[in-house]
ZAMARGU-4260 file (C-alpha; in steps of 0.2 Angstrom, whole numbers, plus 5000, padded with zeros to 4 digits):
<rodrens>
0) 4859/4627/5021 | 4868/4612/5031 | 4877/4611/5046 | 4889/4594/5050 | 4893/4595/5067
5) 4907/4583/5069 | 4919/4577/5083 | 4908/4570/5094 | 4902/4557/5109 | 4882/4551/5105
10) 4871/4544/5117 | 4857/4540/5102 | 4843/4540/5115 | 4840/4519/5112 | 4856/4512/5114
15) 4867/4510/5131 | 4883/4514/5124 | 4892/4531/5117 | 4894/4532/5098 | 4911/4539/5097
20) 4921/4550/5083 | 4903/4555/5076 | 4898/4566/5066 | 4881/4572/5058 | 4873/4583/5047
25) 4853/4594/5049 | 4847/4603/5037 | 4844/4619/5043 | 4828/4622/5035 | 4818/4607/5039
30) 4827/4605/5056 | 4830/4587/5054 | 4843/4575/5053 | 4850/4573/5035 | 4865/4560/5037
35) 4875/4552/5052 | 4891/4544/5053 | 4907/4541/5061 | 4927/4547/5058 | 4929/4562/5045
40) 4912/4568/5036 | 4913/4569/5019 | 4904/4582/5013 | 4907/4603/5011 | 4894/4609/5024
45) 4897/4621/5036 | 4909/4612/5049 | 4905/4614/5068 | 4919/4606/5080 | 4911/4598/5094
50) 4929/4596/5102 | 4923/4578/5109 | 4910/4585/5121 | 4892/4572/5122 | 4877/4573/5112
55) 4862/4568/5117 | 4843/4570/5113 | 4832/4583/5121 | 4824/4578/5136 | 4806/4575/5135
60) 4796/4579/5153 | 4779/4567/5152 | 4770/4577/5164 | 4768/4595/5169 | 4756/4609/5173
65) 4762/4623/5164 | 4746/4634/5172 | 4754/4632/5189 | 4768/4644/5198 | 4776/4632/5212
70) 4781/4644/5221 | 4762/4652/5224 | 4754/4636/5222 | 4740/4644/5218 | 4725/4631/5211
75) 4709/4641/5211 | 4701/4657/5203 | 4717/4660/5191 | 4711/4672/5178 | 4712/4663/5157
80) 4726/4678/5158 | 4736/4674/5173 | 4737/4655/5166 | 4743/4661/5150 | 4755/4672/5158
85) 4762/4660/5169 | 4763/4645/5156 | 4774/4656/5145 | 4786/4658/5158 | 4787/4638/5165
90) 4789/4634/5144 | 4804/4647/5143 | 4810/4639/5160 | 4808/4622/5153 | 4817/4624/5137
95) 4831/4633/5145 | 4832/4619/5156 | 4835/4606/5141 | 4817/4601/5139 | 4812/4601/5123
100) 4795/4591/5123 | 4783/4591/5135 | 4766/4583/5138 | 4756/4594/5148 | 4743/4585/5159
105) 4729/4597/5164 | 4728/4615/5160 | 4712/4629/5163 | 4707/4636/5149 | 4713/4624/5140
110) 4726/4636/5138 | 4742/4622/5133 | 4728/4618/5116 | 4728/4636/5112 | 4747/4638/5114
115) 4751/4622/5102 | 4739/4630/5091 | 4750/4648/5090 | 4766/4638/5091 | 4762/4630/5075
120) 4758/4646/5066 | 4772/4657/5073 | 4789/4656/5085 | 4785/4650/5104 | 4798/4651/5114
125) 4798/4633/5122 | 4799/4615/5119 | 4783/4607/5108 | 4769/4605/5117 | 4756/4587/5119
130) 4742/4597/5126 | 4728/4588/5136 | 4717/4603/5139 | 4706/4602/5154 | 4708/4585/5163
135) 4691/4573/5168 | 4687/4571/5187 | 4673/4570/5199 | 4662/4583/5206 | 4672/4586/5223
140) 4686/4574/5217 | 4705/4577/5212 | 4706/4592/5199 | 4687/4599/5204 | 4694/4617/5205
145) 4684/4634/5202 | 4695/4644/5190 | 4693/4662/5182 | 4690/4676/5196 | 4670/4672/5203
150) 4674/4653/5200 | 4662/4653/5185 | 4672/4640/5175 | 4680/4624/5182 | 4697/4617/5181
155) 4690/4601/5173 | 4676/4592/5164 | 4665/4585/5178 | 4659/4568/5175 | 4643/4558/5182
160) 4642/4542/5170 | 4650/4536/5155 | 4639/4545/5142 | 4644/4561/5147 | 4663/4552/5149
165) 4660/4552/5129 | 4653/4568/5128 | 4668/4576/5136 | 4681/4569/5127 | 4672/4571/5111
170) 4672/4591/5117 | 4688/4587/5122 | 4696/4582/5103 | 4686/4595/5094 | 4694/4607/5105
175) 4713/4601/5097 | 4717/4588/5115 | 4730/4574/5111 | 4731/4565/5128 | 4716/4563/5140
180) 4719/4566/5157 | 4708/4555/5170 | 4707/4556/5189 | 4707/4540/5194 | 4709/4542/5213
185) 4711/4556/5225 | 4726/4567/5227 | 4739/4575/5238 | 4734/4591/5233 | 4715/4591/5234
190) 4708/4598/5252 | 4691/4584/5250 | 4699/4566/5246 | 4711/4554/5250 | 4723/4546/5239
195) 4718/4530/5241 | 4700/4536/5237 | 4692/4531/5221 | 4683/4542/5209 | 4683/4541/5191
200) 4673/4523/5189 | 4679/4510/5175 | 4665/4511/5166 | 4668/4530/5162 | 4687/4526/5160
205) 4686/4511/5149 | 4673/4525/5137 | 4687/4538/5139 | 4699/4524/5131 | 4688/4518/5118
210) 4684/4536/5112 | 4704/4543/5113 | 4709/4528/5106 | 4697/4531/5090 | 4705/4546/5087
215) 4723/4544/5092 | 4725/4552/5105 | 4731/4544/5123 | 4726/4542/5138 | 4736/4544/5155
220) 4728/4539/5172 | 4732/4550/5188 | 4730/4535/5199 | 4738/4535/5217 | 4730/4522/5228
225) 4732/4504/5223 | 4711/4500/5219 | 4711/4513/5209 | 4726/4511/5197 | 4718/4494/5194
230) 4703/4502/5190 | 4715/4512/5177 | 4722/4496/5172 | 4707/4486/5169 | 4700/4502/5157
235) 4719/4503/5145 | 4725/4517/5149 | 4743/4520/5140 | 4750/4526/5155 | 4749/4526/5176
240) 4753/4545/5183 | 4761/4543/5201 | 4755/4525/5204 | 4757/4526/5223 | 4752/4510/5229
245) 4755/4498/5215 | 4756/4482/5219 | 4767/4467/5212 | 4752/4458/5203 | 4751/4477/5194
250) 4769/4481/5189 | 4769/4462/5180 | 4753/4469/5171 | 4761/4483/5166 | 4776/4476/5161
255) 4769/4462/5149 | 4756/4476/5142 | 4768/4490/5140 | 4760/4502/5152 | 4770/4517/5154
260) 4774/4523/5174 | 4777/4541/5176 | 4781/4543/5196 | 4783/4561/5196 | 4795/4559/5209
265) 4801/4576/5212 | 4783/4581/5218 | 4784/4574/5236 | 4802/4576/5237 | 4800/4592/5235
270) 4786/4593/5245 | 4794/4587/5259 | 4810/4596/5256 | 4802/4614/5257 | 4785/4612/5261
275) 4785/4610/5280 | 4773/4627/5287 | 4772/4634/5269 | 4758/4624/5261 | 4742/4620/5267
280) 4743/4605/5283 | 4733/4592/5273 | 4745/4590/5259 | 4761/4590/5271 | 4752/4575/5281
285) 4745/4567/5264 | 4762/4569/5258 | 4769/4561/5276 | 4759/4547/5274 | 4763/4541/5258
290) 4781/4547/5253 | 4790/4529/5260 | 4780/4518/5253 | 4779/4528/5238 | 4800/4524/5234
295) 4795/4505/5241 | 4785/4502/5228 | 4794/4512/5212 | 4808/4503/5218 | 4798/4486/5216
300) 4793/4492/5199 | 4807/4495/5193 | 4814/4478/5198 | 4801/4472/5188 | 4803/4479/5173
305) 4791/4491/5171 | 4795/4506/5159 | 4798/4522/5169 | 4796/4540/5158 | 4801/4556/5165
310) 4787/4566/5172 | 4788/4579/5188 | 4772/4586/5189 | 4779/4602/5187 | 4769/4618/5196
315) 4765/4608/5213 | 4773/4615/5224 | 4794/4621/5226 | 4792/4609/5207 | 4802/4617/5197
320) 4801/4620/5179 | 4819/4626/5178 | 4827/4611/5186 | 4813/4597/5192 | 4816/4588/5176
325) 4836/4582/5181 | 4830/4581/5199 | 4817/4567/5194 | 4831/4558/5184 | 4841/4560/5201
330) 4831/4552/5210 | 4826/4538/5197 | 4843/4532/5200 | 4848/4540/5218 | 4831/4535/5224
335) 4823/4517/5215 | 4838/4509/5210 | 4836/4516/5192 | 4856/4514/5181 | 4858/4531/5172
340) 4853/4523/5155 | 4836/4519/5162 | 4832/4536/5166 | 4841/4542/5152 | 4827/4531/5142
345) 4812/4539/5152 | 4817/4555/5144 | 4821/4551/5125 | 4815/4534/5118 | 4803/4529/5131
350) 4794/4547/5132 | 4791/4547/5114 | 4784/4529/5115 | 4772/4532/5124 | 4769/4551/5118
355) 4769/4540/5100 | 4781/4554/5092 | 4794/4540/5091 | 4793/4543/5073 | 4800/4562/5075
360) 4809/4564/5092 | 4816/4554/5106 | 4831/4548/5099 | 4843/4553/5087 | 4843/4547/5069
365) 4842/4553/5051 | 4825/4559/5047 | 4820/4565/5064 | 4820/4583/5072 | 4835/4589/5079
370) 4832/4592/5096 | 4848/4589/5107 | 4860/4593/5120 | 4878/4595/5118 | 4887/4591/5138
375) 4904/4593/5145 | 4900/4575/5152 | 4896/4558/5148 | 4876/4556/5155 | 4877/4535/5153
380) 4891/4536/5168 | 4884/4550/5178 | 4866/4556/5178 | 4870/4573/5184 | 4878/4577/5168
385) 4862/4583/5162 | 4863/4595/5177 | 4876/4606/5166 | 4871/4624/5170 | 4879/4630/5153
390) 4876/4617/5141 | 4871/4619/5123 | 4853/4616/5117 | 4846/4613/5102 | 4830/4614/5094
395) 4826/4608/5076 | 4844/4611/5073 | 4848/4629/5080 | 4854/4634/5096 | 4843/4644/5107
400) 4854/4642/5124
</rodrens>
């Protein structure tokens, strides 16, 4: 069966303008795009009126921890059974949110492998899933976190030198990973480092590279402190997660290399927005100490050119899965100087760039899966019309809010 939807406003996902009068037609089997066009279709498919409302792609979220509750915040000794619990949840919250891709960028259990692995045999509720698996860190460094109830597994591969860098992400691709998640630098949310604090060496992160790249999977960089996103940088990495204190030198880099930044923005807004006496001290004064110069140099960055994607660490804490994905795209423009068609970009065609699915998703054209939005508003003139509590969304051409 066919279905033409028709009478209707397109932001494609690439292009800064509204395709209006359109129409197109998915096949409901494949759930792709068959044909598109623009007046009166021509052909005797089911007909579905859009009455003029705005079609857009599905968002895509570049970065979240689908493991995480962000209202416990809750890190260490989660059973395999409470993060698969929880995950299913965030996935149903992030779908009905309009997200319809994620990259998931660190998971116990390797949970988010196993759960792409079922998707593809039977129905999940939730958008498609890039899994990471277990992310790479340092003993005592960022994401060095005791899991199951007596601590007896960890959070992540811990890494002493760059054979055993291979090793890992060796384990790591066996087990079904398509990104590779490294811990450049500390974090906000580790008890034990700073986030100007290097850990991962670039030795170990240039043999992470070389191996992921070998096997096509990517490579994103949680780097906040400005030594170690250069670190990052100088190893290739596809992509620079937070990217704190980048530097002008470093956004030019970026830009002529087309290195992806994913700012996460809504984790330290929303850290400082509902954090105060809930979350431990440390992370409110890391948090503190970093938050202003954080939009200082995002704005710079974005000044500069560098490609932004949409990515709000979901799961850290008051992050949440149901609406963090618009808030980041609020504050890309309300925030670093973003034009609604940028952040638009970092959560279609610039996503699924750096994700590598441009082939499929992203955008909307005739062969690729139709994932998309239908709004009461144009997006391109206001970036809260993604905000719409009761919009329609589609996934591989049916409706499933």
């Amino acid at each position: 069966m066919k279905t033409t939807y028709y009478n209707a406003e397109v932001f494609n996902g690439v292009d800064n303008k509204i395709i209006s009068d359109a129409w197109f037609t998915v096949d409901d089997e494949t759930g792709k795009f068959m044909e598109m066009g623009t007046k009166t279709p021509s052909n005797d498919n089911l007909q579905v009126d859009l009455h003029g409302q705005y079609v857009m792609p599905g968002l895509i979220n570049a970065h979240t921890h689908i493991m995480m509750n962000p209202v416990t915040s809750k890190m260490d000794f989660l059973t395999e059974t409470e993060v698969a619990f929880t995950a299913l949840q965030n996935l149903k919250d992030l779908l009905e949110s309009g997200v319809t891709y994620i990259r998931e960028c660190g998971c116990a259990f390797n949970t988010d492998i196993k759960l792409n692995r079922l998707a593809k045999q039977r129905e999940v509720f939730g958008p498609e899933i890039m899994p990471s698996g277990r992310p790479f860190s340092i003993i005592g460094g960022h994401g060095d976190a005791p899991e199951n109830e007596d601590g007896s597994v960890n959070f992540s591969y811990l890494i002493n030198s760059p054979d055993e860098m291979r090793k890992a992400v060796r384990i790591a691709f066996k087990n079904g990973a398509k990104n590779i998640k490294l811990m450049a630098t500390g974090g906000v949310m580790s008890a034990t480092d700073q986030v100007d604090d290097t850990e991962l060496t670039t030795a170990e992160m240039k043999v992470a590279v070389e191996e992921a790249h070998s096997k096509h999977m990517i490579v994103a960089a949680h780097a906040q402190g400005h030594q170690g996103i250069q670190k990052a940088l100088d190893a290739g990495v596809d992509s620079i997660e937070h990217g704190i204190y980048i530097d002008e030198q470093q956004a030019e880099f970026m830009k002529a290399n087309h290195v992806y930044l994913v700012p996460t923005l809504n984790a330290p807004a929303c850290i400082s927005k509902y954090g105060k006496g809930k979350i431990p001290a440390y992370m409110s004064t890391k948090n503190e100490q970093v938050e202003k110069a954080f939009y200082e140099h995002m704005t710079m960055a974005m000044r500069k050119g560098v490609k932004f994607v949409v990515g709000t660490d979901a799961g850290t804490p008051f992050n949440s899965f149901k609406t963090g994905t618009w808030e980041e795209m609020g504050l890309m423009v309300h925030k670093i100087g973003a034009t609604p068609y940028q952040a638009l970009l970092g959560a279609t065609s610039y996503a699924a760039d750096l994700l590598k699915i441009s082939a499929d998703y992203g955008s909307l054209g005739t062969g690729k899966v139709a994932d998309f939005l239908v709004l009461n508003k144009n997006p391109l003139e206001k970036i809260e019309a993604v905000q719409q509590a009761d919009k329609a969304i589609y996934k591989k051409g049916h409706r499933v809010v």
